[in-house]
DSSP file (Angstrom, degrees, kcal/mol; ACC not computed):
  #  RESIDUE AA STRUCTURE BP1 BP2  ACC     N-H-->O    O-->H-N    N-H-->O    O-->H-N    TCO  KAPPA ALPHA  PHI   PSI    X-CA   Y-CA   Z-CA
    1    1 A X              0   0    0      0, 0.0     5,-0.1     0, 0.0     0, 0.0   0.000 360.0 360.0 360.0 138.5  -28.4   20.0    4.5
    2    2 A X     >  -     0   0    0      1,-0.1     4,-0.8     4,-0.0     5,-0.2  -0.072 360.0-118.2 -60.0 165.7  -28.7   18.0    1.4
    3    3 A X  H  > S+     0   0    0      2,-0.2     4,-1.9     3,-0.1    -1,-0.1   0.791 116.4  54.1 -53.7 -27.6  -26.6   15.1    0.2
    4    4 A X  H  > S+     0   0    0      1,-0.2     4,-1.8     2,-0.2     5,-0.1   0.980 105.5  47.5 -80.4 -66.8  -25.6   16.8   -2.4
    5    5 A X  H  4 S+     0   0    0      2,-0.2    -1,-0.2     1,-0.2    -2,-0.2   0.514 109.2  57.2 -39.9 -11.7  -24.3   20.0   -0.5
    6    6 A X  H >< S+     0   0    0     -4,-0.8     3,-2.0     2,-0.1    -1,-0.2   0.833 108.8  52.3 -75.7 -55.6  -22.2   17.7    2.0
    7    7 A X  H 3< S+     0   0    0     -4,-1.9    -2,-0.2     1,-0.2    -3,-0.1   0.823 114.4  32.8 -26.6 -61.7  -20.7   16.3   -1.0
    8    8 A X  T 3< S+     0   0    0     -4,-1.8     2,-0.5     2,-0.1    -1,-0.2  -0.343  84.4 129.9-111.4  51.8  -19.5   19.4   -2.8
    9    9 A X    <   -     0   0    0     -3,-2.0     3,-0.1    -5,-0.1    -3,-0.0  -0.907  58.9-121.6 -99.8 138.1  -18.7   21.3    0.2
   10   10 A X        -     0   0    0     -2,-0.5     2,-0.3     1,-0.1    -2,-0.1  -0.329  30.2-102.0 -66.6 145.4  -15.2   22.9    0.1
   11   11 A X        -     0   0    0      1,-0.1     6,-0.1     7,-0.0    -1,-0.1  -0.512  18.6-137.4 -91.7 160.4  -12.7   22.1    2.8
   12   12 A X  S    S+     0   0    0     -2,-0.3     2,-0.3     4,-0.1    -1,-0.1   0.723  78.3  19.7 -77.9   1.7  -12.2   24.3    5.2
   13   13 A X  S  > S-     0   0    0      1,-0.1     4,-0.5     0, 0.0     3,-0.4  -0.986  74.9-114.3-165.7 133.6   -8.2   24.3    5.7
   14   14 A X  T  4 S+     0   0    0     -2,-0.3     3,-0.5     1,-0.2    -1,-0.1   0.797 116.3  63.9 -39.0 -39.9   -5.3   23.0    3.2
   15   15 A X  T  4 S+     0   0    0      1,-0.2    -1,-0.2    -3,-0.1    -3,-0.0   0.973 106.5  41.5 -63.0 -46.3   -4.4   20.2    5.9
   16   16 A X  T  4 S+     0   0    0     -3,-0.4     2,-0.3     2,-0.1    -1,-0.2   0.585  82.7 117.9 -87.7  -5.2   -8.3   18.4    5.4
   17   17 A X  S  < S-     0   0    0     -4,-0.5     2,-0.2    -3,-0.5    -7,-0.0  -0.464  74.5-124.0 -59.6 117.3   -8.3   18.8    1.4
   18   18 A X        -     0   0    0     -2,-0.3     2,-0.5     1,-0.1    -1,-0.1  -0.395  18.4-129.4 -77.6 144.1   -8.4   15.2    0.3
   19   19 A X        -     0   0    0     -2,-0.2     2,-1.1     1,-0.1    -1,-0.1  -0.750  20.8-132.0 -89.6 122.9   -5.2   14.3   -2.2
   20   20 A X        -     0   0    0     -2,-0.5    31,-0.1    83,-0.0    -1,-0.1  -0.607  30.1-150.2 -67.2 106.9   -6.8   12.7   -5.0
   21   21 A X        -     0   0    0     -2,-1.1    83,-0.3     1,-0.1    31,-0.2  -0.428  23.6-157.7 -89.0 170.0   -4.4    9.0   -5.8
   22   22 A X  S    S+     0   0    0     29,-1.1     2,-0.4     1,-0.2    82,-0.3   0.713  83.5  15.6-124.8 -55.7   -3.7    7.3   -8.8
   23   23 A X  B     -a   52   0A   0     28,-0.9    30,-1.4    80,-0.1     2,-0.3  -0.973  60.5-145.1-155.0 116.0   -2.9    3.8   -6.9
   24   24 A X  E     -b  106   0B   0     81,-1.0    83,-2.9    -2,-0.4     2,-0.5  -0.669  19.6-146.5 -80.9 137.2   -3.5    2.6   -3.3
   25   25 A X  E     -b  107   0B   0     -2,-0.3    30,-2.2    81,-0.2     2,-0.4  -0.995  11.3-153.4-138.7 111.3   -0.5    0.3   -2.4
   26   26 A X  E     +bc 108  55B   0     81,-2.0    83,-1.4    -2,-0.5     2,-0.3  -0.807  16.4 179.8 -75.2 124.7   -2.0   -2.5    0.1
   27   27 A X  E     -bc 109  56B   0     28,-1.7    30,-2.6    -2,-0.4     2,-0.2  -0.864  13.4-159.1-125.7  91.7    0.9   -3.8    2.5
   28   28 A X  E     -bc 110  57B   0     81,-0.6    83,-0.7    -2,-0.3     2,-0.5  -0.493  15.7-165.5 -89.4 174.4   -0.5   -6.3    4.7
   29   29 A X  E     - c   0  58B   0     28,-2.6    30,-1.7    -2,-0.2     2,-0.3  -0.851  26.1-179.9-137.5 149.1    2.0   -6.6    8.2
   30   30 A X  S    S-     0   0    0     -2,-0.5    30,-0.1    28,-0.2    28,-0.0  -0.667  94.6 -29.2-157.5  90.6    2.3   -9.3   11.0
   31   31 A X  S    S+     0   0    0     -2,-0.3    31,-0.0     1,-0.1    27,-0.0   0.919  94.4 141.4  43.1  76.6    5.2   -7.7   13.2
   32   32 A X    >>  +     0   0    0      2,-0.1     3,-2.2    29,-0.0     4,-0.9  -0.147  22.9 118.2-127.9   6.6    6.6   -6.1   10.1
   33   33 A X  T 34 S+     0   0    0      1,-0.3     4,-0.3     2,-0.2    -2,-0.0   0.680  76.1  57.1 -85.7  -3.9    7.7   -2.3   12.1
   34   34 A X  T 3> S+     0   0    0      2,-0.1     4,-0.5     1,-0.1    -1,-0.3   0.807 114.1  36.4 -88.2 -32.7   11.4   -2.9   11.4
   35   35 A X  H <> S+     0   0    0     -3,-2.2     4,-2.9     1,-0.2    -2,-0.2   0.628  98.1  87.7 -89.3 -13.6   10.6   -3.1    7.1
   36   36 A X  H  X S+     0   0    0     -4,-0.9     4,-2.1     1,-0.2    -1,-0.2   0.903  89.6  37.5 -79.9 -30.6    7.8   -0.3    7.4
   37   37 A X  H  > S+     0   0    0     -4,-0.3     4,-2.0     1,-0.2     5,-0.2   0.945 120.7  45.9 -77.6 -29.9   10.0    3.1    6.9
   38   38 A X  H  X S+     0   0    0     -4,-0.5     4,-2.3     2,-0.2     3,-0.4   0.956 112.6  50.1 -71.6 -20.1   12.6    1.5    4.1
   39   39 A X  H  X S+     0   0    0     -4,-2.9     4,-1.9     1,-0.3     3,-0.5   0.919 110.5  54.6 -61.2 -67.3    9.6    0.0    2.1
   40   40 A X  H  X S+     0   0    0     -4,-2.1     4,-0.6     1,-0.3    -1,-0.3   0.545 110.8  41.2 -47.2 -31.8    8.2    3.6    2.5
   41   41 A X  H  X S+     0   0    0     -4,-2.0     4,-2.0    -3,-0.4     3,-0.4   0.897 112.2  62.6 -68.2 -53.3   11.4    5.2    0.9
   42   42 A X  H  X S+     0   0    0     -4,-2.3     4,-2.4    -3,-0.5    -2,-0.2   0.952 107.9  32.6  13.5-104.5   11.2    2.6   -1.3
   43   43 A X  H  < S+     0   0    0     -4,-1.9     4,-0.4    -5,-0.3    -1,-0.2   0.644 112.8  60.9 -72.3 -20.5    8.0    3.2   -2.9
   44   44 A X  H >< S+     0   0    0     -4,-0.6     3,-1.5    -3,-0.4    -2,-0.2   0.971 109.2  51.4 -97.1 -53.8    8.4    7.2   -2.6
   45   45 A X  H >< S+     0   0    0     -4,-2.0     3,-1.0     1,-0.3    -2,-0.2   0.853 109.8  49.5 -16.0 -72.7   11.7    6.4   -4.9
   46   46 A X  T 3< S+     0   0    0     -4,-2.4    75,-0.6    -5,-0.3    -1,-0.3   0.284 110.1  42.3 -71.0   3.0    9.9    4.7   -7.2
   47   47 A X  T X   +     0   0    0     -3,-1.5     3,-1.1    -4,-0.4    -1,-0.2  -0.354  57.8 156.9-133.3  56.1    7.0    6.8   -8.0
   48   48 A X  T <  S+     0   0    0     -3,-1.0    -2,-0.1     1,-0.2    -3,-0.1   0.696  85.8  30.5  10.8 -68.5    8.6   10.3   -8.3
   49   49 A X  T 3  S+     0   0    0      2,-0.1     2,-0.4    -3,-0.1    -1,-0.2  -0.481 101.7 106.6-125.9  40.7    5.5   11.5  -10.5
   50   50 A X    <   -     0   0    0     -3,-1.1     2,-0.4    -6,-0.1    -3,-0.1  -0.924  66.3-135.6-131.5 133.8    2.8    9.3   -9.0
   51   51 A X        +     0   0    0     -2,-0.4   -29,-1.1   -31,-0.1   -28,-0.9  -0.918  49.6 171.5 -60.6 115.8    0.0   10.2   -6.8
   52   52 A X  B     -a   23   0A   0     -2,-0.4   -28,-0.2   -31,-0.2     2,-0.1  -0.931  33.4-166.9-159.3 133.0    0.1    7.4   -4.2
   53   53 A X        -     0   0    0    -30,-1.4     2,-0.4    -2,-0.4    25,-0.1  -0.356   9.2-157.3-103.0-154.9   -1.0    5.8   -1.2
   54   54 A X        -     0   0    0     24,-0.4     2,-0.4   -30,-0.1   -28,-0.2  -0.920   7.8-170.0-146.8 148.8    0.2    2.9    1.1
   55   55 A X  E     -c   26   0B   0    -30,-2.2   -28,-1.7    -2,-0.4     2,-0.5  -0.928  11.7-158.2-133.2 114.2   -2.6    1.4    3.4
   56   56 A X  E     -cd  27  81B   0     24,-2.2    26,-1.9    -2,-0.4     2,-0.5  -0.894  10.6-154.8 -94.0 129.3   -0.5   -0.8    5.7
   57   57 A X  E     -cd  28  82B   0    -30,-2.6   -28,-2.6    -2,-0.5     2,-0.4  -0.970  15.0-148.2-110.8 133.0   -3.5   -3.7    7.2
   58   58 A X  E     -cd  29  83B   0     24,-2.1    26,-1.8    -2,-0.5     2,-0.9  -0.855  29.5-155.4 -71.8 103.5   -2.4   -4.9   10.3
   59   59 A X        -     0   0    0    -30,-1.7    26,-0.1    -2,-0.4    24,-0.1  -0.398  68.4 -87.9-108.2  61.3   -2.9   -8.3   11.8
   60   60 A X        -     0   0    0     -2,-0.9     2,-0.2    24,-0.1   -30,-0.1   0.950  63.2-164.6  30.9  59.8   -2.4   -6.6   15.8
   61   61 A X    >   -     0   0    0      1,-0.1     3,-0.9   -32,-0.1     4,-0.4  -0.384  15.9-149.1 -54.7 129.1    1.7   -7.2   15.6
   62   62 A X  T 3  S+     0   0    0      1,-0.2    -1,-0.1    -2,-0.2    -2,-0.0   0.124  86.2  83.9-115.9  56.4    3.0   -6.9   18.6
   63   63 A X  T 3  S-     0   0    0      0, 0.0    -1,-0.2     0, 0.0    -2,-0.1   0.304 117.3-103.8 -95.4  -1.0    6.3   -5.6   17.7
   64   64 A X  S <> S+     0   0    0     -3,-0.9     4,-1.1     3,-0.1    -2,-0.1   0.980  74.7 149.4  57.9  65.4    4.1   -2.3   17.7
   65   65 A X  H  > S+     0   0    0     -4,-0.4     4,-2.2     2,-0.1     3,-0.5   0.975  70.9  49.7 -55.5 -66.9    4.0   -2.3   13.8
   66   66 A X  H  > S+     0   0    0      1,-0.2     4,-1.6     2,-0.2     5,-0.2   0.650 105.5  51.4 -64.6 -27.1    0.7   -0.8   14.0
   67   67 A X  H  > S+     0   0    0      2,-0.2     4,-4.6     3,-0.1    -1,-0.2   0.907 116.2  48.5 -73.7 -38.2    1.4    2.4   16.6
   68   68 A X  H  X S+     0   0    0     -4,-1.1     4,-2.6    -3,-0.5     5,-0.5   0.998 105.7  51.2 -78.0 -34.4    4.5    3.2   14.2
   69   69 A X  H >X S+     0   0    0     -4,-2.2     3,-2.2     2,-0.2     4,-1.3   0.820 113.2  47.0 -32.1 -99.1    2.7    3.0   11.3
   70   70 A X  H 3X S+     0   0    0     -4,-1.6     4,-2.3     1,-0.3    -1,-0.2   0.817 110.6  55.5  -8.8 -58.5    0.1    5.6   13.0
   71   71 A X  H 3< S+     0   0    0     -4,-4.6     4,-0.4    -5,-0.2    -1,-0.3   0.944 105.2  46.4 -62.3 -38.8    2.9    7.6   14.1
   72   72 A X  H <X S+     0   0    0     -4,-2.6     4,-1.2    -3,-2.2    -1,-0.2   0.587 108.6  61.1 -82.0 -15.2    4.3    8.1   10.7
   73   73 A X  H  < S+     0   0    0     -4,-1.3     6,-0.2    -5,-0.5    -1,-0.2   0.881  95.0  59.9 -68.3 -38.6    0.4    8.9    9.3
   74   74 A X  T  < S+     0   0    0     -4,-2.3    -2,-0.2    -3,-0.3    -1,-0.2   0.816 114.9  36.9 -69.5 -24.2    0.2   11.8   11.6
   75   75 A X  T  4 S+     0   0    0     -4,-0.4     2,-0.5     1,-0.3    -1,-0.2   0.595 124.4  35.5 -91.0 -37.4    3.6   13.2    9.4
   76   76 A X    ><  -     0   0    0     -4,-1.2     3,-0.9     1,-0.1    -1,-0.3  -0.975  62.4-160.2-158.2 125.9    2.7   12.0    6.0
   77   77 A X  T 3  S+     0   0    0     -2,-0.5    -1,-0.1     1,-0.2    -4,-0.1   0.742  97.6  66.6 -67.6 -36.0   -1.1   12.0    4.6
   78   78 A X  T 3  S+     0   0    0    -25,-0.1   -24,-0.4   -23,-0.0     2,-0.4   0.483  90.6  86.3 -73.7   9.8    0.1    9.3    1.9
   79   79 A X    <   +     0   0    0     -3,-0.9     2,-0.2    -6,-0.2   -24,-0.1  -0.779  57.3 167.9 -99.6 149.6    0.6    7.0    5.1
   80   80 A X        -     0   0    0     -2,-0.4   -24,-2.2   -27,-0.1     2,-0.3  -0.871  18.1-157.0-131.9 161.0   -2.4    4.8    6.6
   81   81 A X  E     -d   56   0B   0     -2,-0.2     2,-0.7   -26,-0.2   -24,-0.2  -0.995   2.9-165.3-125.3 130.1   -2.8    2.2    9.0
   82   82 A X  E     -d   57   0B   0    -26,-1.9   -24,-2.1    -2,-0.3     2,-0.7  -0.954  14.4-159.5 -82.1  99.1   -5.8   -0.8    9.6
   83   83 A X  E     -d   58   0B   0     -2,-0.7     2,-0.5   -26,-0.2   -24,-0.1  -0.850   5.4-167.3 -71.3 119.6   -5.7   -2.4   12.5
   84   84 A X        -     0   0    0    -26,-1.8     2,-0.7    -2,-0.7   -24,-0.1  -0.861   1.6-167.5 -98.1 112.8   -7.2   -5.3   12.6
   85   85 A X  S    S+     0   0    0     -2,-0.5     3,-0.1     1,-0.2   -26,-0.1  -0.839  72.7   6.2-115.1 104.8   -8.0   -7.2   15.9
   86   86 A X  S    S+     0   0    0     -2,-0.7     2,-0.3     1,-0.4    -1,-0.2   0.063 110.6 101.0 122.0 -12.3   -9.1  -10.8   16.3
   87   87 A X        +     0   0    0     -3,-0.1     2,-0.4     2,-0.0    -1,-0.4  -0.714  44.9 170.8 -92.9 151.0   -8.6  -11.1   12.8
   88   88 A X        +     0   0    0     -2,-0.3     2,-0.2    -3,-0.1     4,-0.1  -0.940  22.3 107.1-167.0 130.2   -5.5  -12.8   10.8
   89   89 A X     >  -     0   0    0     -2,-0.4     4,-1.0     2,-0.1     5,-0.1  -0.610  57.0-131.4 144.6 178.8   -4.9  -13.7    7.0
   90   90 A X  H >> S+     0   0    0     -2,-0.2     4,-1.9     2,-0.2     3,-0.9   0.952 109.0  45.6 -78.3 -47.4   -2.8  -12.5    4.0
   91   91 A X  H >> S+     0   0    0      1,-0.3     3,-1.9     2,-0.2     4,-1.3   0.897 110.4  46.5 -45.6 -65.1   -6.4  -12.8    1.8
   92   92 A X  H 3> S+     0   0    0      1,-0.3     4,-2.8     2,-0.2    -1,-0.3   0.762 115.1  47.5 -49.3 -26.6   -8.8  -11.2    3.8
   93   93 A X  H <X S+     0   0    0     -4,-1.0     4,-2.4    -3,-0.9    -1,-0.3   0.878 106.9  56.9 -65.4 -23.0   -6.3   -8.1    4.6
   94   94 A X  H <X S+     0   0    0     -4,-1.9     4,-2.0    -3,-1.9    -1,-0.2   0.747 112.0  46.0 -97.3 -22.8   -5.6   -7.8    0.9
   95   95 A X  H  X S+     0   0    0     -4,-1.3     4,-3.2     2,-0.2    -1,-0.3   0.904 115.7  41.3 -82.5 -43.7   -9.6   -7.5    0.9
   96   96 A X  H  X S+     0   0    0     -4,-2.8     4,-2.0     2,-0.2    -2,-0.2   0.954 112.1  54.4 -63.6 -48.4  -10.1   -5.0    3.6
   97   97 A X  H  < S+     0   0    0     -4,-2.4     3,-0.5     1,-0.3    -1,-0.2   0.925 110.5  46.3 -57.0 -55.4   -7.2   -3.1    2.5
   98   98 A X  H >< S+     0   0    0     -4,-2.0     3,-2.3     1,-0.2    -1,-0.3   0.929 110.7  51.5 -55.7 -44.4   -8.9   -2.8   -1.1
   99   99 A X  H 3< S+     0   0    0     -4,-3.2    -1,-0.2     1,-0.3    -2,-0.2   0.681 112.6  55.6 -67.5  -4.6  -12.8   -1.7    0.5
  100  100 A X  T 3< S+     0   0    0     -4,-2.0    -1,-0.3    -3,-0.5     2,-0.3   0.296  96.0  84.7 -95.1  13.6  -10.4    0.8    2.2
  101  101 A X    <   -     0   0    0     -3,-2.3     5,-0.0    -5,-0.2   -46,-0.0  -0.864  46.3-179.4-117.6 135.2   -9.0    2.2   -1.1
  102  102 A X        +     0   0    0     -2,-0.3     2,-0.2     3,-0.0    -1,-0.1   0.126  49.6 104.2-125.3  50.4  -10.4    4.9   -3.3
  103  103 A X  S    S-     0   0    0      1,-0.1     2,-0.7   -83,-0.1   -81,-0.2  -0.618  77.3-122.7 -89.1 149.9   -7.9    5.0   -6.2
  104  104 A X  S    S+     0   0    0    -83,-0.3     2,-0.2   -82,-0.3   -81,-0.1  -0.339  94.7  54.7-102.4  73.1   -8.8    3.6   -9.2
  105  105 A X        -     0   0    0     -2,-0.7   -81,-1.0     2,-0.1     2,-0.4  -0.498  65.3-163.2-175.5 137.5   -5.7    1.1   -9.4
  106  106 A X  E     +b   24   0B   0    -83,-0.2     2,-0.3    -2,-0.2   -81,-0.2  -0.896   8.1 179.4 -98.9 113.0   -4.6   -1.6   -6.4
  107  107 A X  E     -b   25   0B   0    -83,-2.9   -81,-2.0    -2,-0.4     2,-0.3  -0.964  16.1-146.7-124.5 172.0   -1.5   -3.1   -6.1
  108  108 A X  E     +b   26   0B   0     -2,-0.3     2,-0.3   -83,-0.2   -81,-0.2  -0.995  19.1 178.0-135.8 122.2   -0.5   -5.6   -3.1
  109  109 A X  E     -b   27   0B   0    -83,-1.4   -81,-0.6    -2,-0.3     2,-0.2  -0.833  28.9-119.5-133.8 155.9    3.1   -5.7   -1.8
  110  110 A X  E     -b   28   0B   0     -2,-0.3     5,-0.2   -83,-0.2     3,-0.1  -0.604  16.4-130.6 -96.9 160.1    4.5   -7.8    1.0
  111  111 A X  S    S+     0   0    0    -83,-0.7   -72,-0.1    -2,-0.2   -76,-0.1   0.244  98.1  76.0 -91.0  -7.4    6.0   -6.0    4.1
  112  112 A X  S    S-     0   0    0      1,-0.1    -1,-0.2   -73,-0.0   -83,-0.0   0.852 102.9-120.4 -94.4 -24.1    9.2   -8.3    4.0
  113  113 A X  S    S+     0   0    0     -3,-0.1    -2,-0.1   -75,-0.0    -1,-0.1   0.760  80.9 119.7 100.2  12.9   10.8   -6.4    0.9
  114  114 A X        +     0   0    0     33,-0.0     2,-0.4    35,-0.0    35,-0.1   0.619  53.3  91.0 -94.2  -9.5   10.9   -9.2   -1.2
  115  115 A X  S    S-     0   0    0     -5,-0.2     2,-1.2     2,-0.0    -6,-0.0  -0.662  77.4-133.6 -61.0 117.6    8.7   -7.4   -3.5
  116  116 A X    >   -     0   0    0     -2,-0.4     3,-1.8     1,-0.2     2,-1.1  -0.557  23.6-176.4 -86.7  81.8   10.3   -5.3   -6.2
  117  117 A X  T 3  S+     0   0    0     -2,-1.2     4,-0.4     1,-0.3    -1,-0.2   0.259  73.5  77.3 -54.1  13.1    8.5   -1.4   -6.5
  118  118 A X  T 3  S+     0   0    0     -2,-1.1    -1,-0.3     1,-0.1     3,-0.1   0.663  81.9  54.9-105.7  13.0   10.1   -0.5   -8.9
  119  119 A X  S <> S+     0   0    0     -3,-1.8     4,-2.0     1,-0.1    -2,-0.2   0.129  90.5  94.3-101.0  13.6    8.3   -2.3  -11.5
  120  120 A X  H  > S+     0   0    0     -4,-0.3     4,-3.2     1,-0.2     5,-0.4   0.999  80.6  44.5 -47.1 -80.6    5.4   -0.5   -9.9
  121  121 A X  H  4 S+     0   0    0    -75,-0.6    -1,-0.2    -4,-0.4    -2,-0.1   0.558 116.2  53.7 -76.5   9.1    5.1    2.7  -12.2
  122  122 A X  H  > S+     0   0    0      2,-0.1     4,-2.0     3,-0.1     5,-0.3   0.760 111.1  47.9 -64.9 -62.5    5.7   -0.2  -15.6
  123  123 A X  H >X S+     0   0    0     -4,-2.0     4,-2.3     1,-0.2     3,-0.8   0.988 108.0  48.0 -54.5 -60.2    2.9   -1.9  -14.1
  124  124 A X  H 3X S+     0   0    0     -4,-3.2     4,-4.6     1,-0.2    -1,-0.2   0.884 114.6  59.4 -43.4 -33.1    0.4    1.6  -13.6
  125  125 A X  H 3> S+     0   0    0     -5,-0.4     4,-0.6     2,-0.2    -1,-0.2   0.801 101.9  42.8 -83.2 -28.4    1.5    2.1  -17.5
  126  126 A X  H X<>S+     0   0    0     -4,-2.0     3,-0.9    -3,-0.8     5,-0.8   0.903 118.6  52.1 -86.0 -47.9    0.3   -0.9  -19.1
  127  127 A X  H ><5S+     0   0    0     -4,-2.3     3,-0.7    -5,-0.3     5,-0.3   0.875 107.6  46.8 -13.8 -73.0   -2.7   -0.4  -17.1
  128  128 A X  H 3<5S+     0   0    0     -4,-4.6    -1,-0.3     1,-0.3    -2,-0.2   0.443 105.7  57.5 -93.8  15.7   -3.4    2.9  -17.9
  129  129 A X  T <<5S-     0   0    0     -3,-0.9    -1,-0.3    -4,-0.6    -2,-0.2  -0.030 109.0-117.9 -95.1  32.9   -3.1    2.7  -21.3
  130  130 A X  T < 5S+     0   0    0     -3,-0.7     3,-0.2    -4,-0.1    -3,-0.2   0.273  74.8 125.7  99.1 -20.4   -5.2    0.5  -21.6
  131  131 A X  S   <S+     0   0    0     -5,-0.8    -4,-0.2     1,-0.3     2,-0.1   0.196  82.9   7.7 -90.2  34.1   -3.6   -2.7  -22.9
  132  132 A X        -     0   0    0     -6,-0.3    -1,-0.3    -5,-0.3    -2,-0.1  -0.310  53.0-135.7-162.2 158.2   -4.8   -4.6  -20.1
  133  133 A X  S    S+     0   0    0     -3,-0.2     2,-0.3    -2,-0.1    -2,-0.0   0.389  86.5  28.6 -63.0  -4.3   -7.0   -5.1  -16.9
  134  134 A X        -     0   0    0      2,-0.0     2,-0.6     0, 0.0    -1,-0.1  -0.962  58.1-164.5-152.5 137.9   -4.8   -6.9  -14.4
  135  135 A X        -     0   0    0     -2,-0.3     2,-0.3     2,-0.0    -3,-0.0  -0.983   6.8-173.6-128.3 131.2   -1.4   -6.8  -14.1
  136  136 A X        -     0   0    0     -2,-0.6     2,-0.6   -29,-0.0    -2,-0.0  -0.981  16.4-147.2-117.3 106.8    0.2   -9.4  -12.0
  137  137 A X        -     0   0    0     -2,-0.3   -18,-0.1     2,-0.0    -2,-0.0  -0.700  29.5-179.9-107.0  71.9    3.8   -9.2  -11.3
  138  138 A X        -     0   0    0     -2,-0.6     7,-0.6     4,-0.1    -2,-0.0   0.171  37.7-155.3  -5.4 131.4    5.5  -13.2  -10.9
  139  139 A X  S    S+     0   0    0      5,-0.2     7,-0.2     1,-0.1     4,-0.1   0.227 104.9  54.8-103.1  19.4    8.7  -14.9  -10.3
  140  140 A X  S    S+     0   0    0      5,-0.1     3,-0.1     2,-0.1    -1,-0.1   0.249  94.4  81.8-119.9   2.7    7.6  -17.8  -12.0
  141  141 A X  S >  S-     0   0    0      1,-0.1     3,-0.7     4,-0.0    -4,-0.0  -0.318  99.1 -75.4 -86.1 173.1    6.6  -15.6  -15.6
  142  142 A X  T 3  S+     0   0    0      1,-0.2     2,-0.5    -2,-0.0    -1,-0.1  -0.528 125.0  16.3 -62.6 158.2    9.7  -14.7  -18.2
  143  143 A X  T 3  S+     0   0    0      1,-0.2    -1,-0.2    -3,-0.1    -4,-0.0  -0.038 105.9 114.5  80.7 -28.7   11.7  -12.1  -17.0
  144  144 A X    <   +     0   0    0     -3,-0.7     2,-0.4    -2,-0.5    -5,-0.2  -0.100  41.2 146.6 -98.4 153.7   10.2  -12.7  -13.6
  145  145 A X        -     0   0    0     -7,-0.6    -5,-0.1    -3,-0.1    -1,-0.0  -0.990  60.2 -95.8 175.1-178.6   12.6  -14.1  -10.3
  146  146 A X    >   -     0   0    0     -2,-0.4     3,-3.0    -7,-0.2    -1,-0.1   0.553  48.0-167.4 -96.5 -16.4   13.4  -14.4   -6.9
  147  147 A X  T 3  S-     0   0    0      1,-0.2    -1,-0.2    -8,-0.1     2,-0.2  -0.187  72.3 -18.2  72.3-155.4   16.1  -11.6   -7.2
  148  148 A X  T 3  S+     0   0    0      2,-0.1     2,-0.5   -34,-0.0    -1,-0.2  -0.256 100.5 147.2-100.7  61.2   18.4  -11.7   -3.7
  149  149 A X    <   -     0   0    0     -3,-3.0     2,-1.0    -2,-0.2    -3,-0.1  -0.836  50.4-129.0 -99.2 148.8   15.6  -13.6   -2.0
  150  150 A X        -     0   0    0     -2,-0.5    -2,-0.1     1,-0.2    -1,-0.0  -0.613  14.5-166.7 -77.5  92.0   16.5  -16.3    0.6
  151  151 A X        +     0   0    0     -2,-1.0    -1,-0.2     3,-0.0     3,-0.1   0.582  57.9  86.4 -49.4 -17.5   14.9  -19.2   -0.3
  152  152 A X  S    S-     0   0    0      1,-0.2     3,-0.1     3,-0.0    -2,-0.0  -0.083  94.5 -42.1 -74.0-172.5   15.6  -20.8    3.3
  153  153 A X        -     0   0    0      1,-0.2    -1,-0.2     0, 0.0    -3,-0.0  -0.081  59.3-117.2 -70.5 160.1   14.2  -20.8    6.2
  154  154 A X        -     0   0    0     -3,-0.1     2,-0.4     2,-0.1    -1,-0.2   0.019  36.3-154.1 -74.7 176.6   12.8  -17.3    7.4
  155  155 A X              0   0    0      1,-0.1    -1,-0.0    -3,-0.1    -3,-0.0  -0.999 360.0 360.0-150.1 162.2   14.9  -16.4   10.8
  156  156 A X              0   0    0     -2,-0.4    -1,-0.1     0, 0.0    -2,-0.1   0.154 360.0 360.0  97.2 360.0   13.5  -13.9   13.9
């Protein structure tokens, strides 16, 4: 069989049809498994009318981040998990996470929840109309802040 005929072969069963996404939502996690189901309500709140995925990248928590993550893919297609083993940093996840994405828009959220999503589908909007190519979201910009984060030290 050609390349071309692997390509544009139909799938065989509703379950394997791939869902085309709008925006792959990078989360990288380092013993994160207590934040992963509210971020996911979260983010399903805040894009309603959004195609979307979450690629959680892994740095091999052992809080078992990575097994619930997996367990909660087997329930919901918009879920994935990297694990990554023997590997560890924010950058490099934030890189894997993207060569795993095929949406044409990335965003990068932290697993702690200090992130806001709901300025998510604002952000996709300036995007996709066009008026520019990266949109960066700040607490050091106008408008932009720290919200109720705890500037002390982290605890657990």
């Amino acid at each position: 069989m050609d390349d071309g005929a692997v390509l544009g072969a139909e799938p065989k069963t509703a379950a394997s049809r791939p869902v085309t996404t709008v925006v792959s939502i990078i989360i990288p996690t380092l013993n994160e498994r207590e934040n992963i189901e509210p971020l996911l309500s979260l983010v399903t709140a805040a894009l309603p009318d959004t195609e979307w995925e979450v690629i959680f990248v892994d740095d091999d928590s052992r809080d078992g981040t990575a097994e619930h993550v997996r367990a909660l893919a087997r329930r919901n297609p918009r879920v994935r998990c990297l694990q990554r083993i023997g590997r560890r940093g924010l950058a490099t996840a934030c890189m894997e996470g993207v060569l795993a994405s095929a949406s044409p828009y990335v965003a990068v959220m932290d697993a702690d929840l200090q992130h806001d999503e709901r300025l998510l589908p604002k952000m996709l909007e300036v995007l996709d109309n066009g008026a520019a190519d990266v949109v960066i979201g700040s607490r050091y910009v106008a408008g932009g802040g720290v919200g109720d984060w705890n500037s002390g030290p982290a605890s657990g």
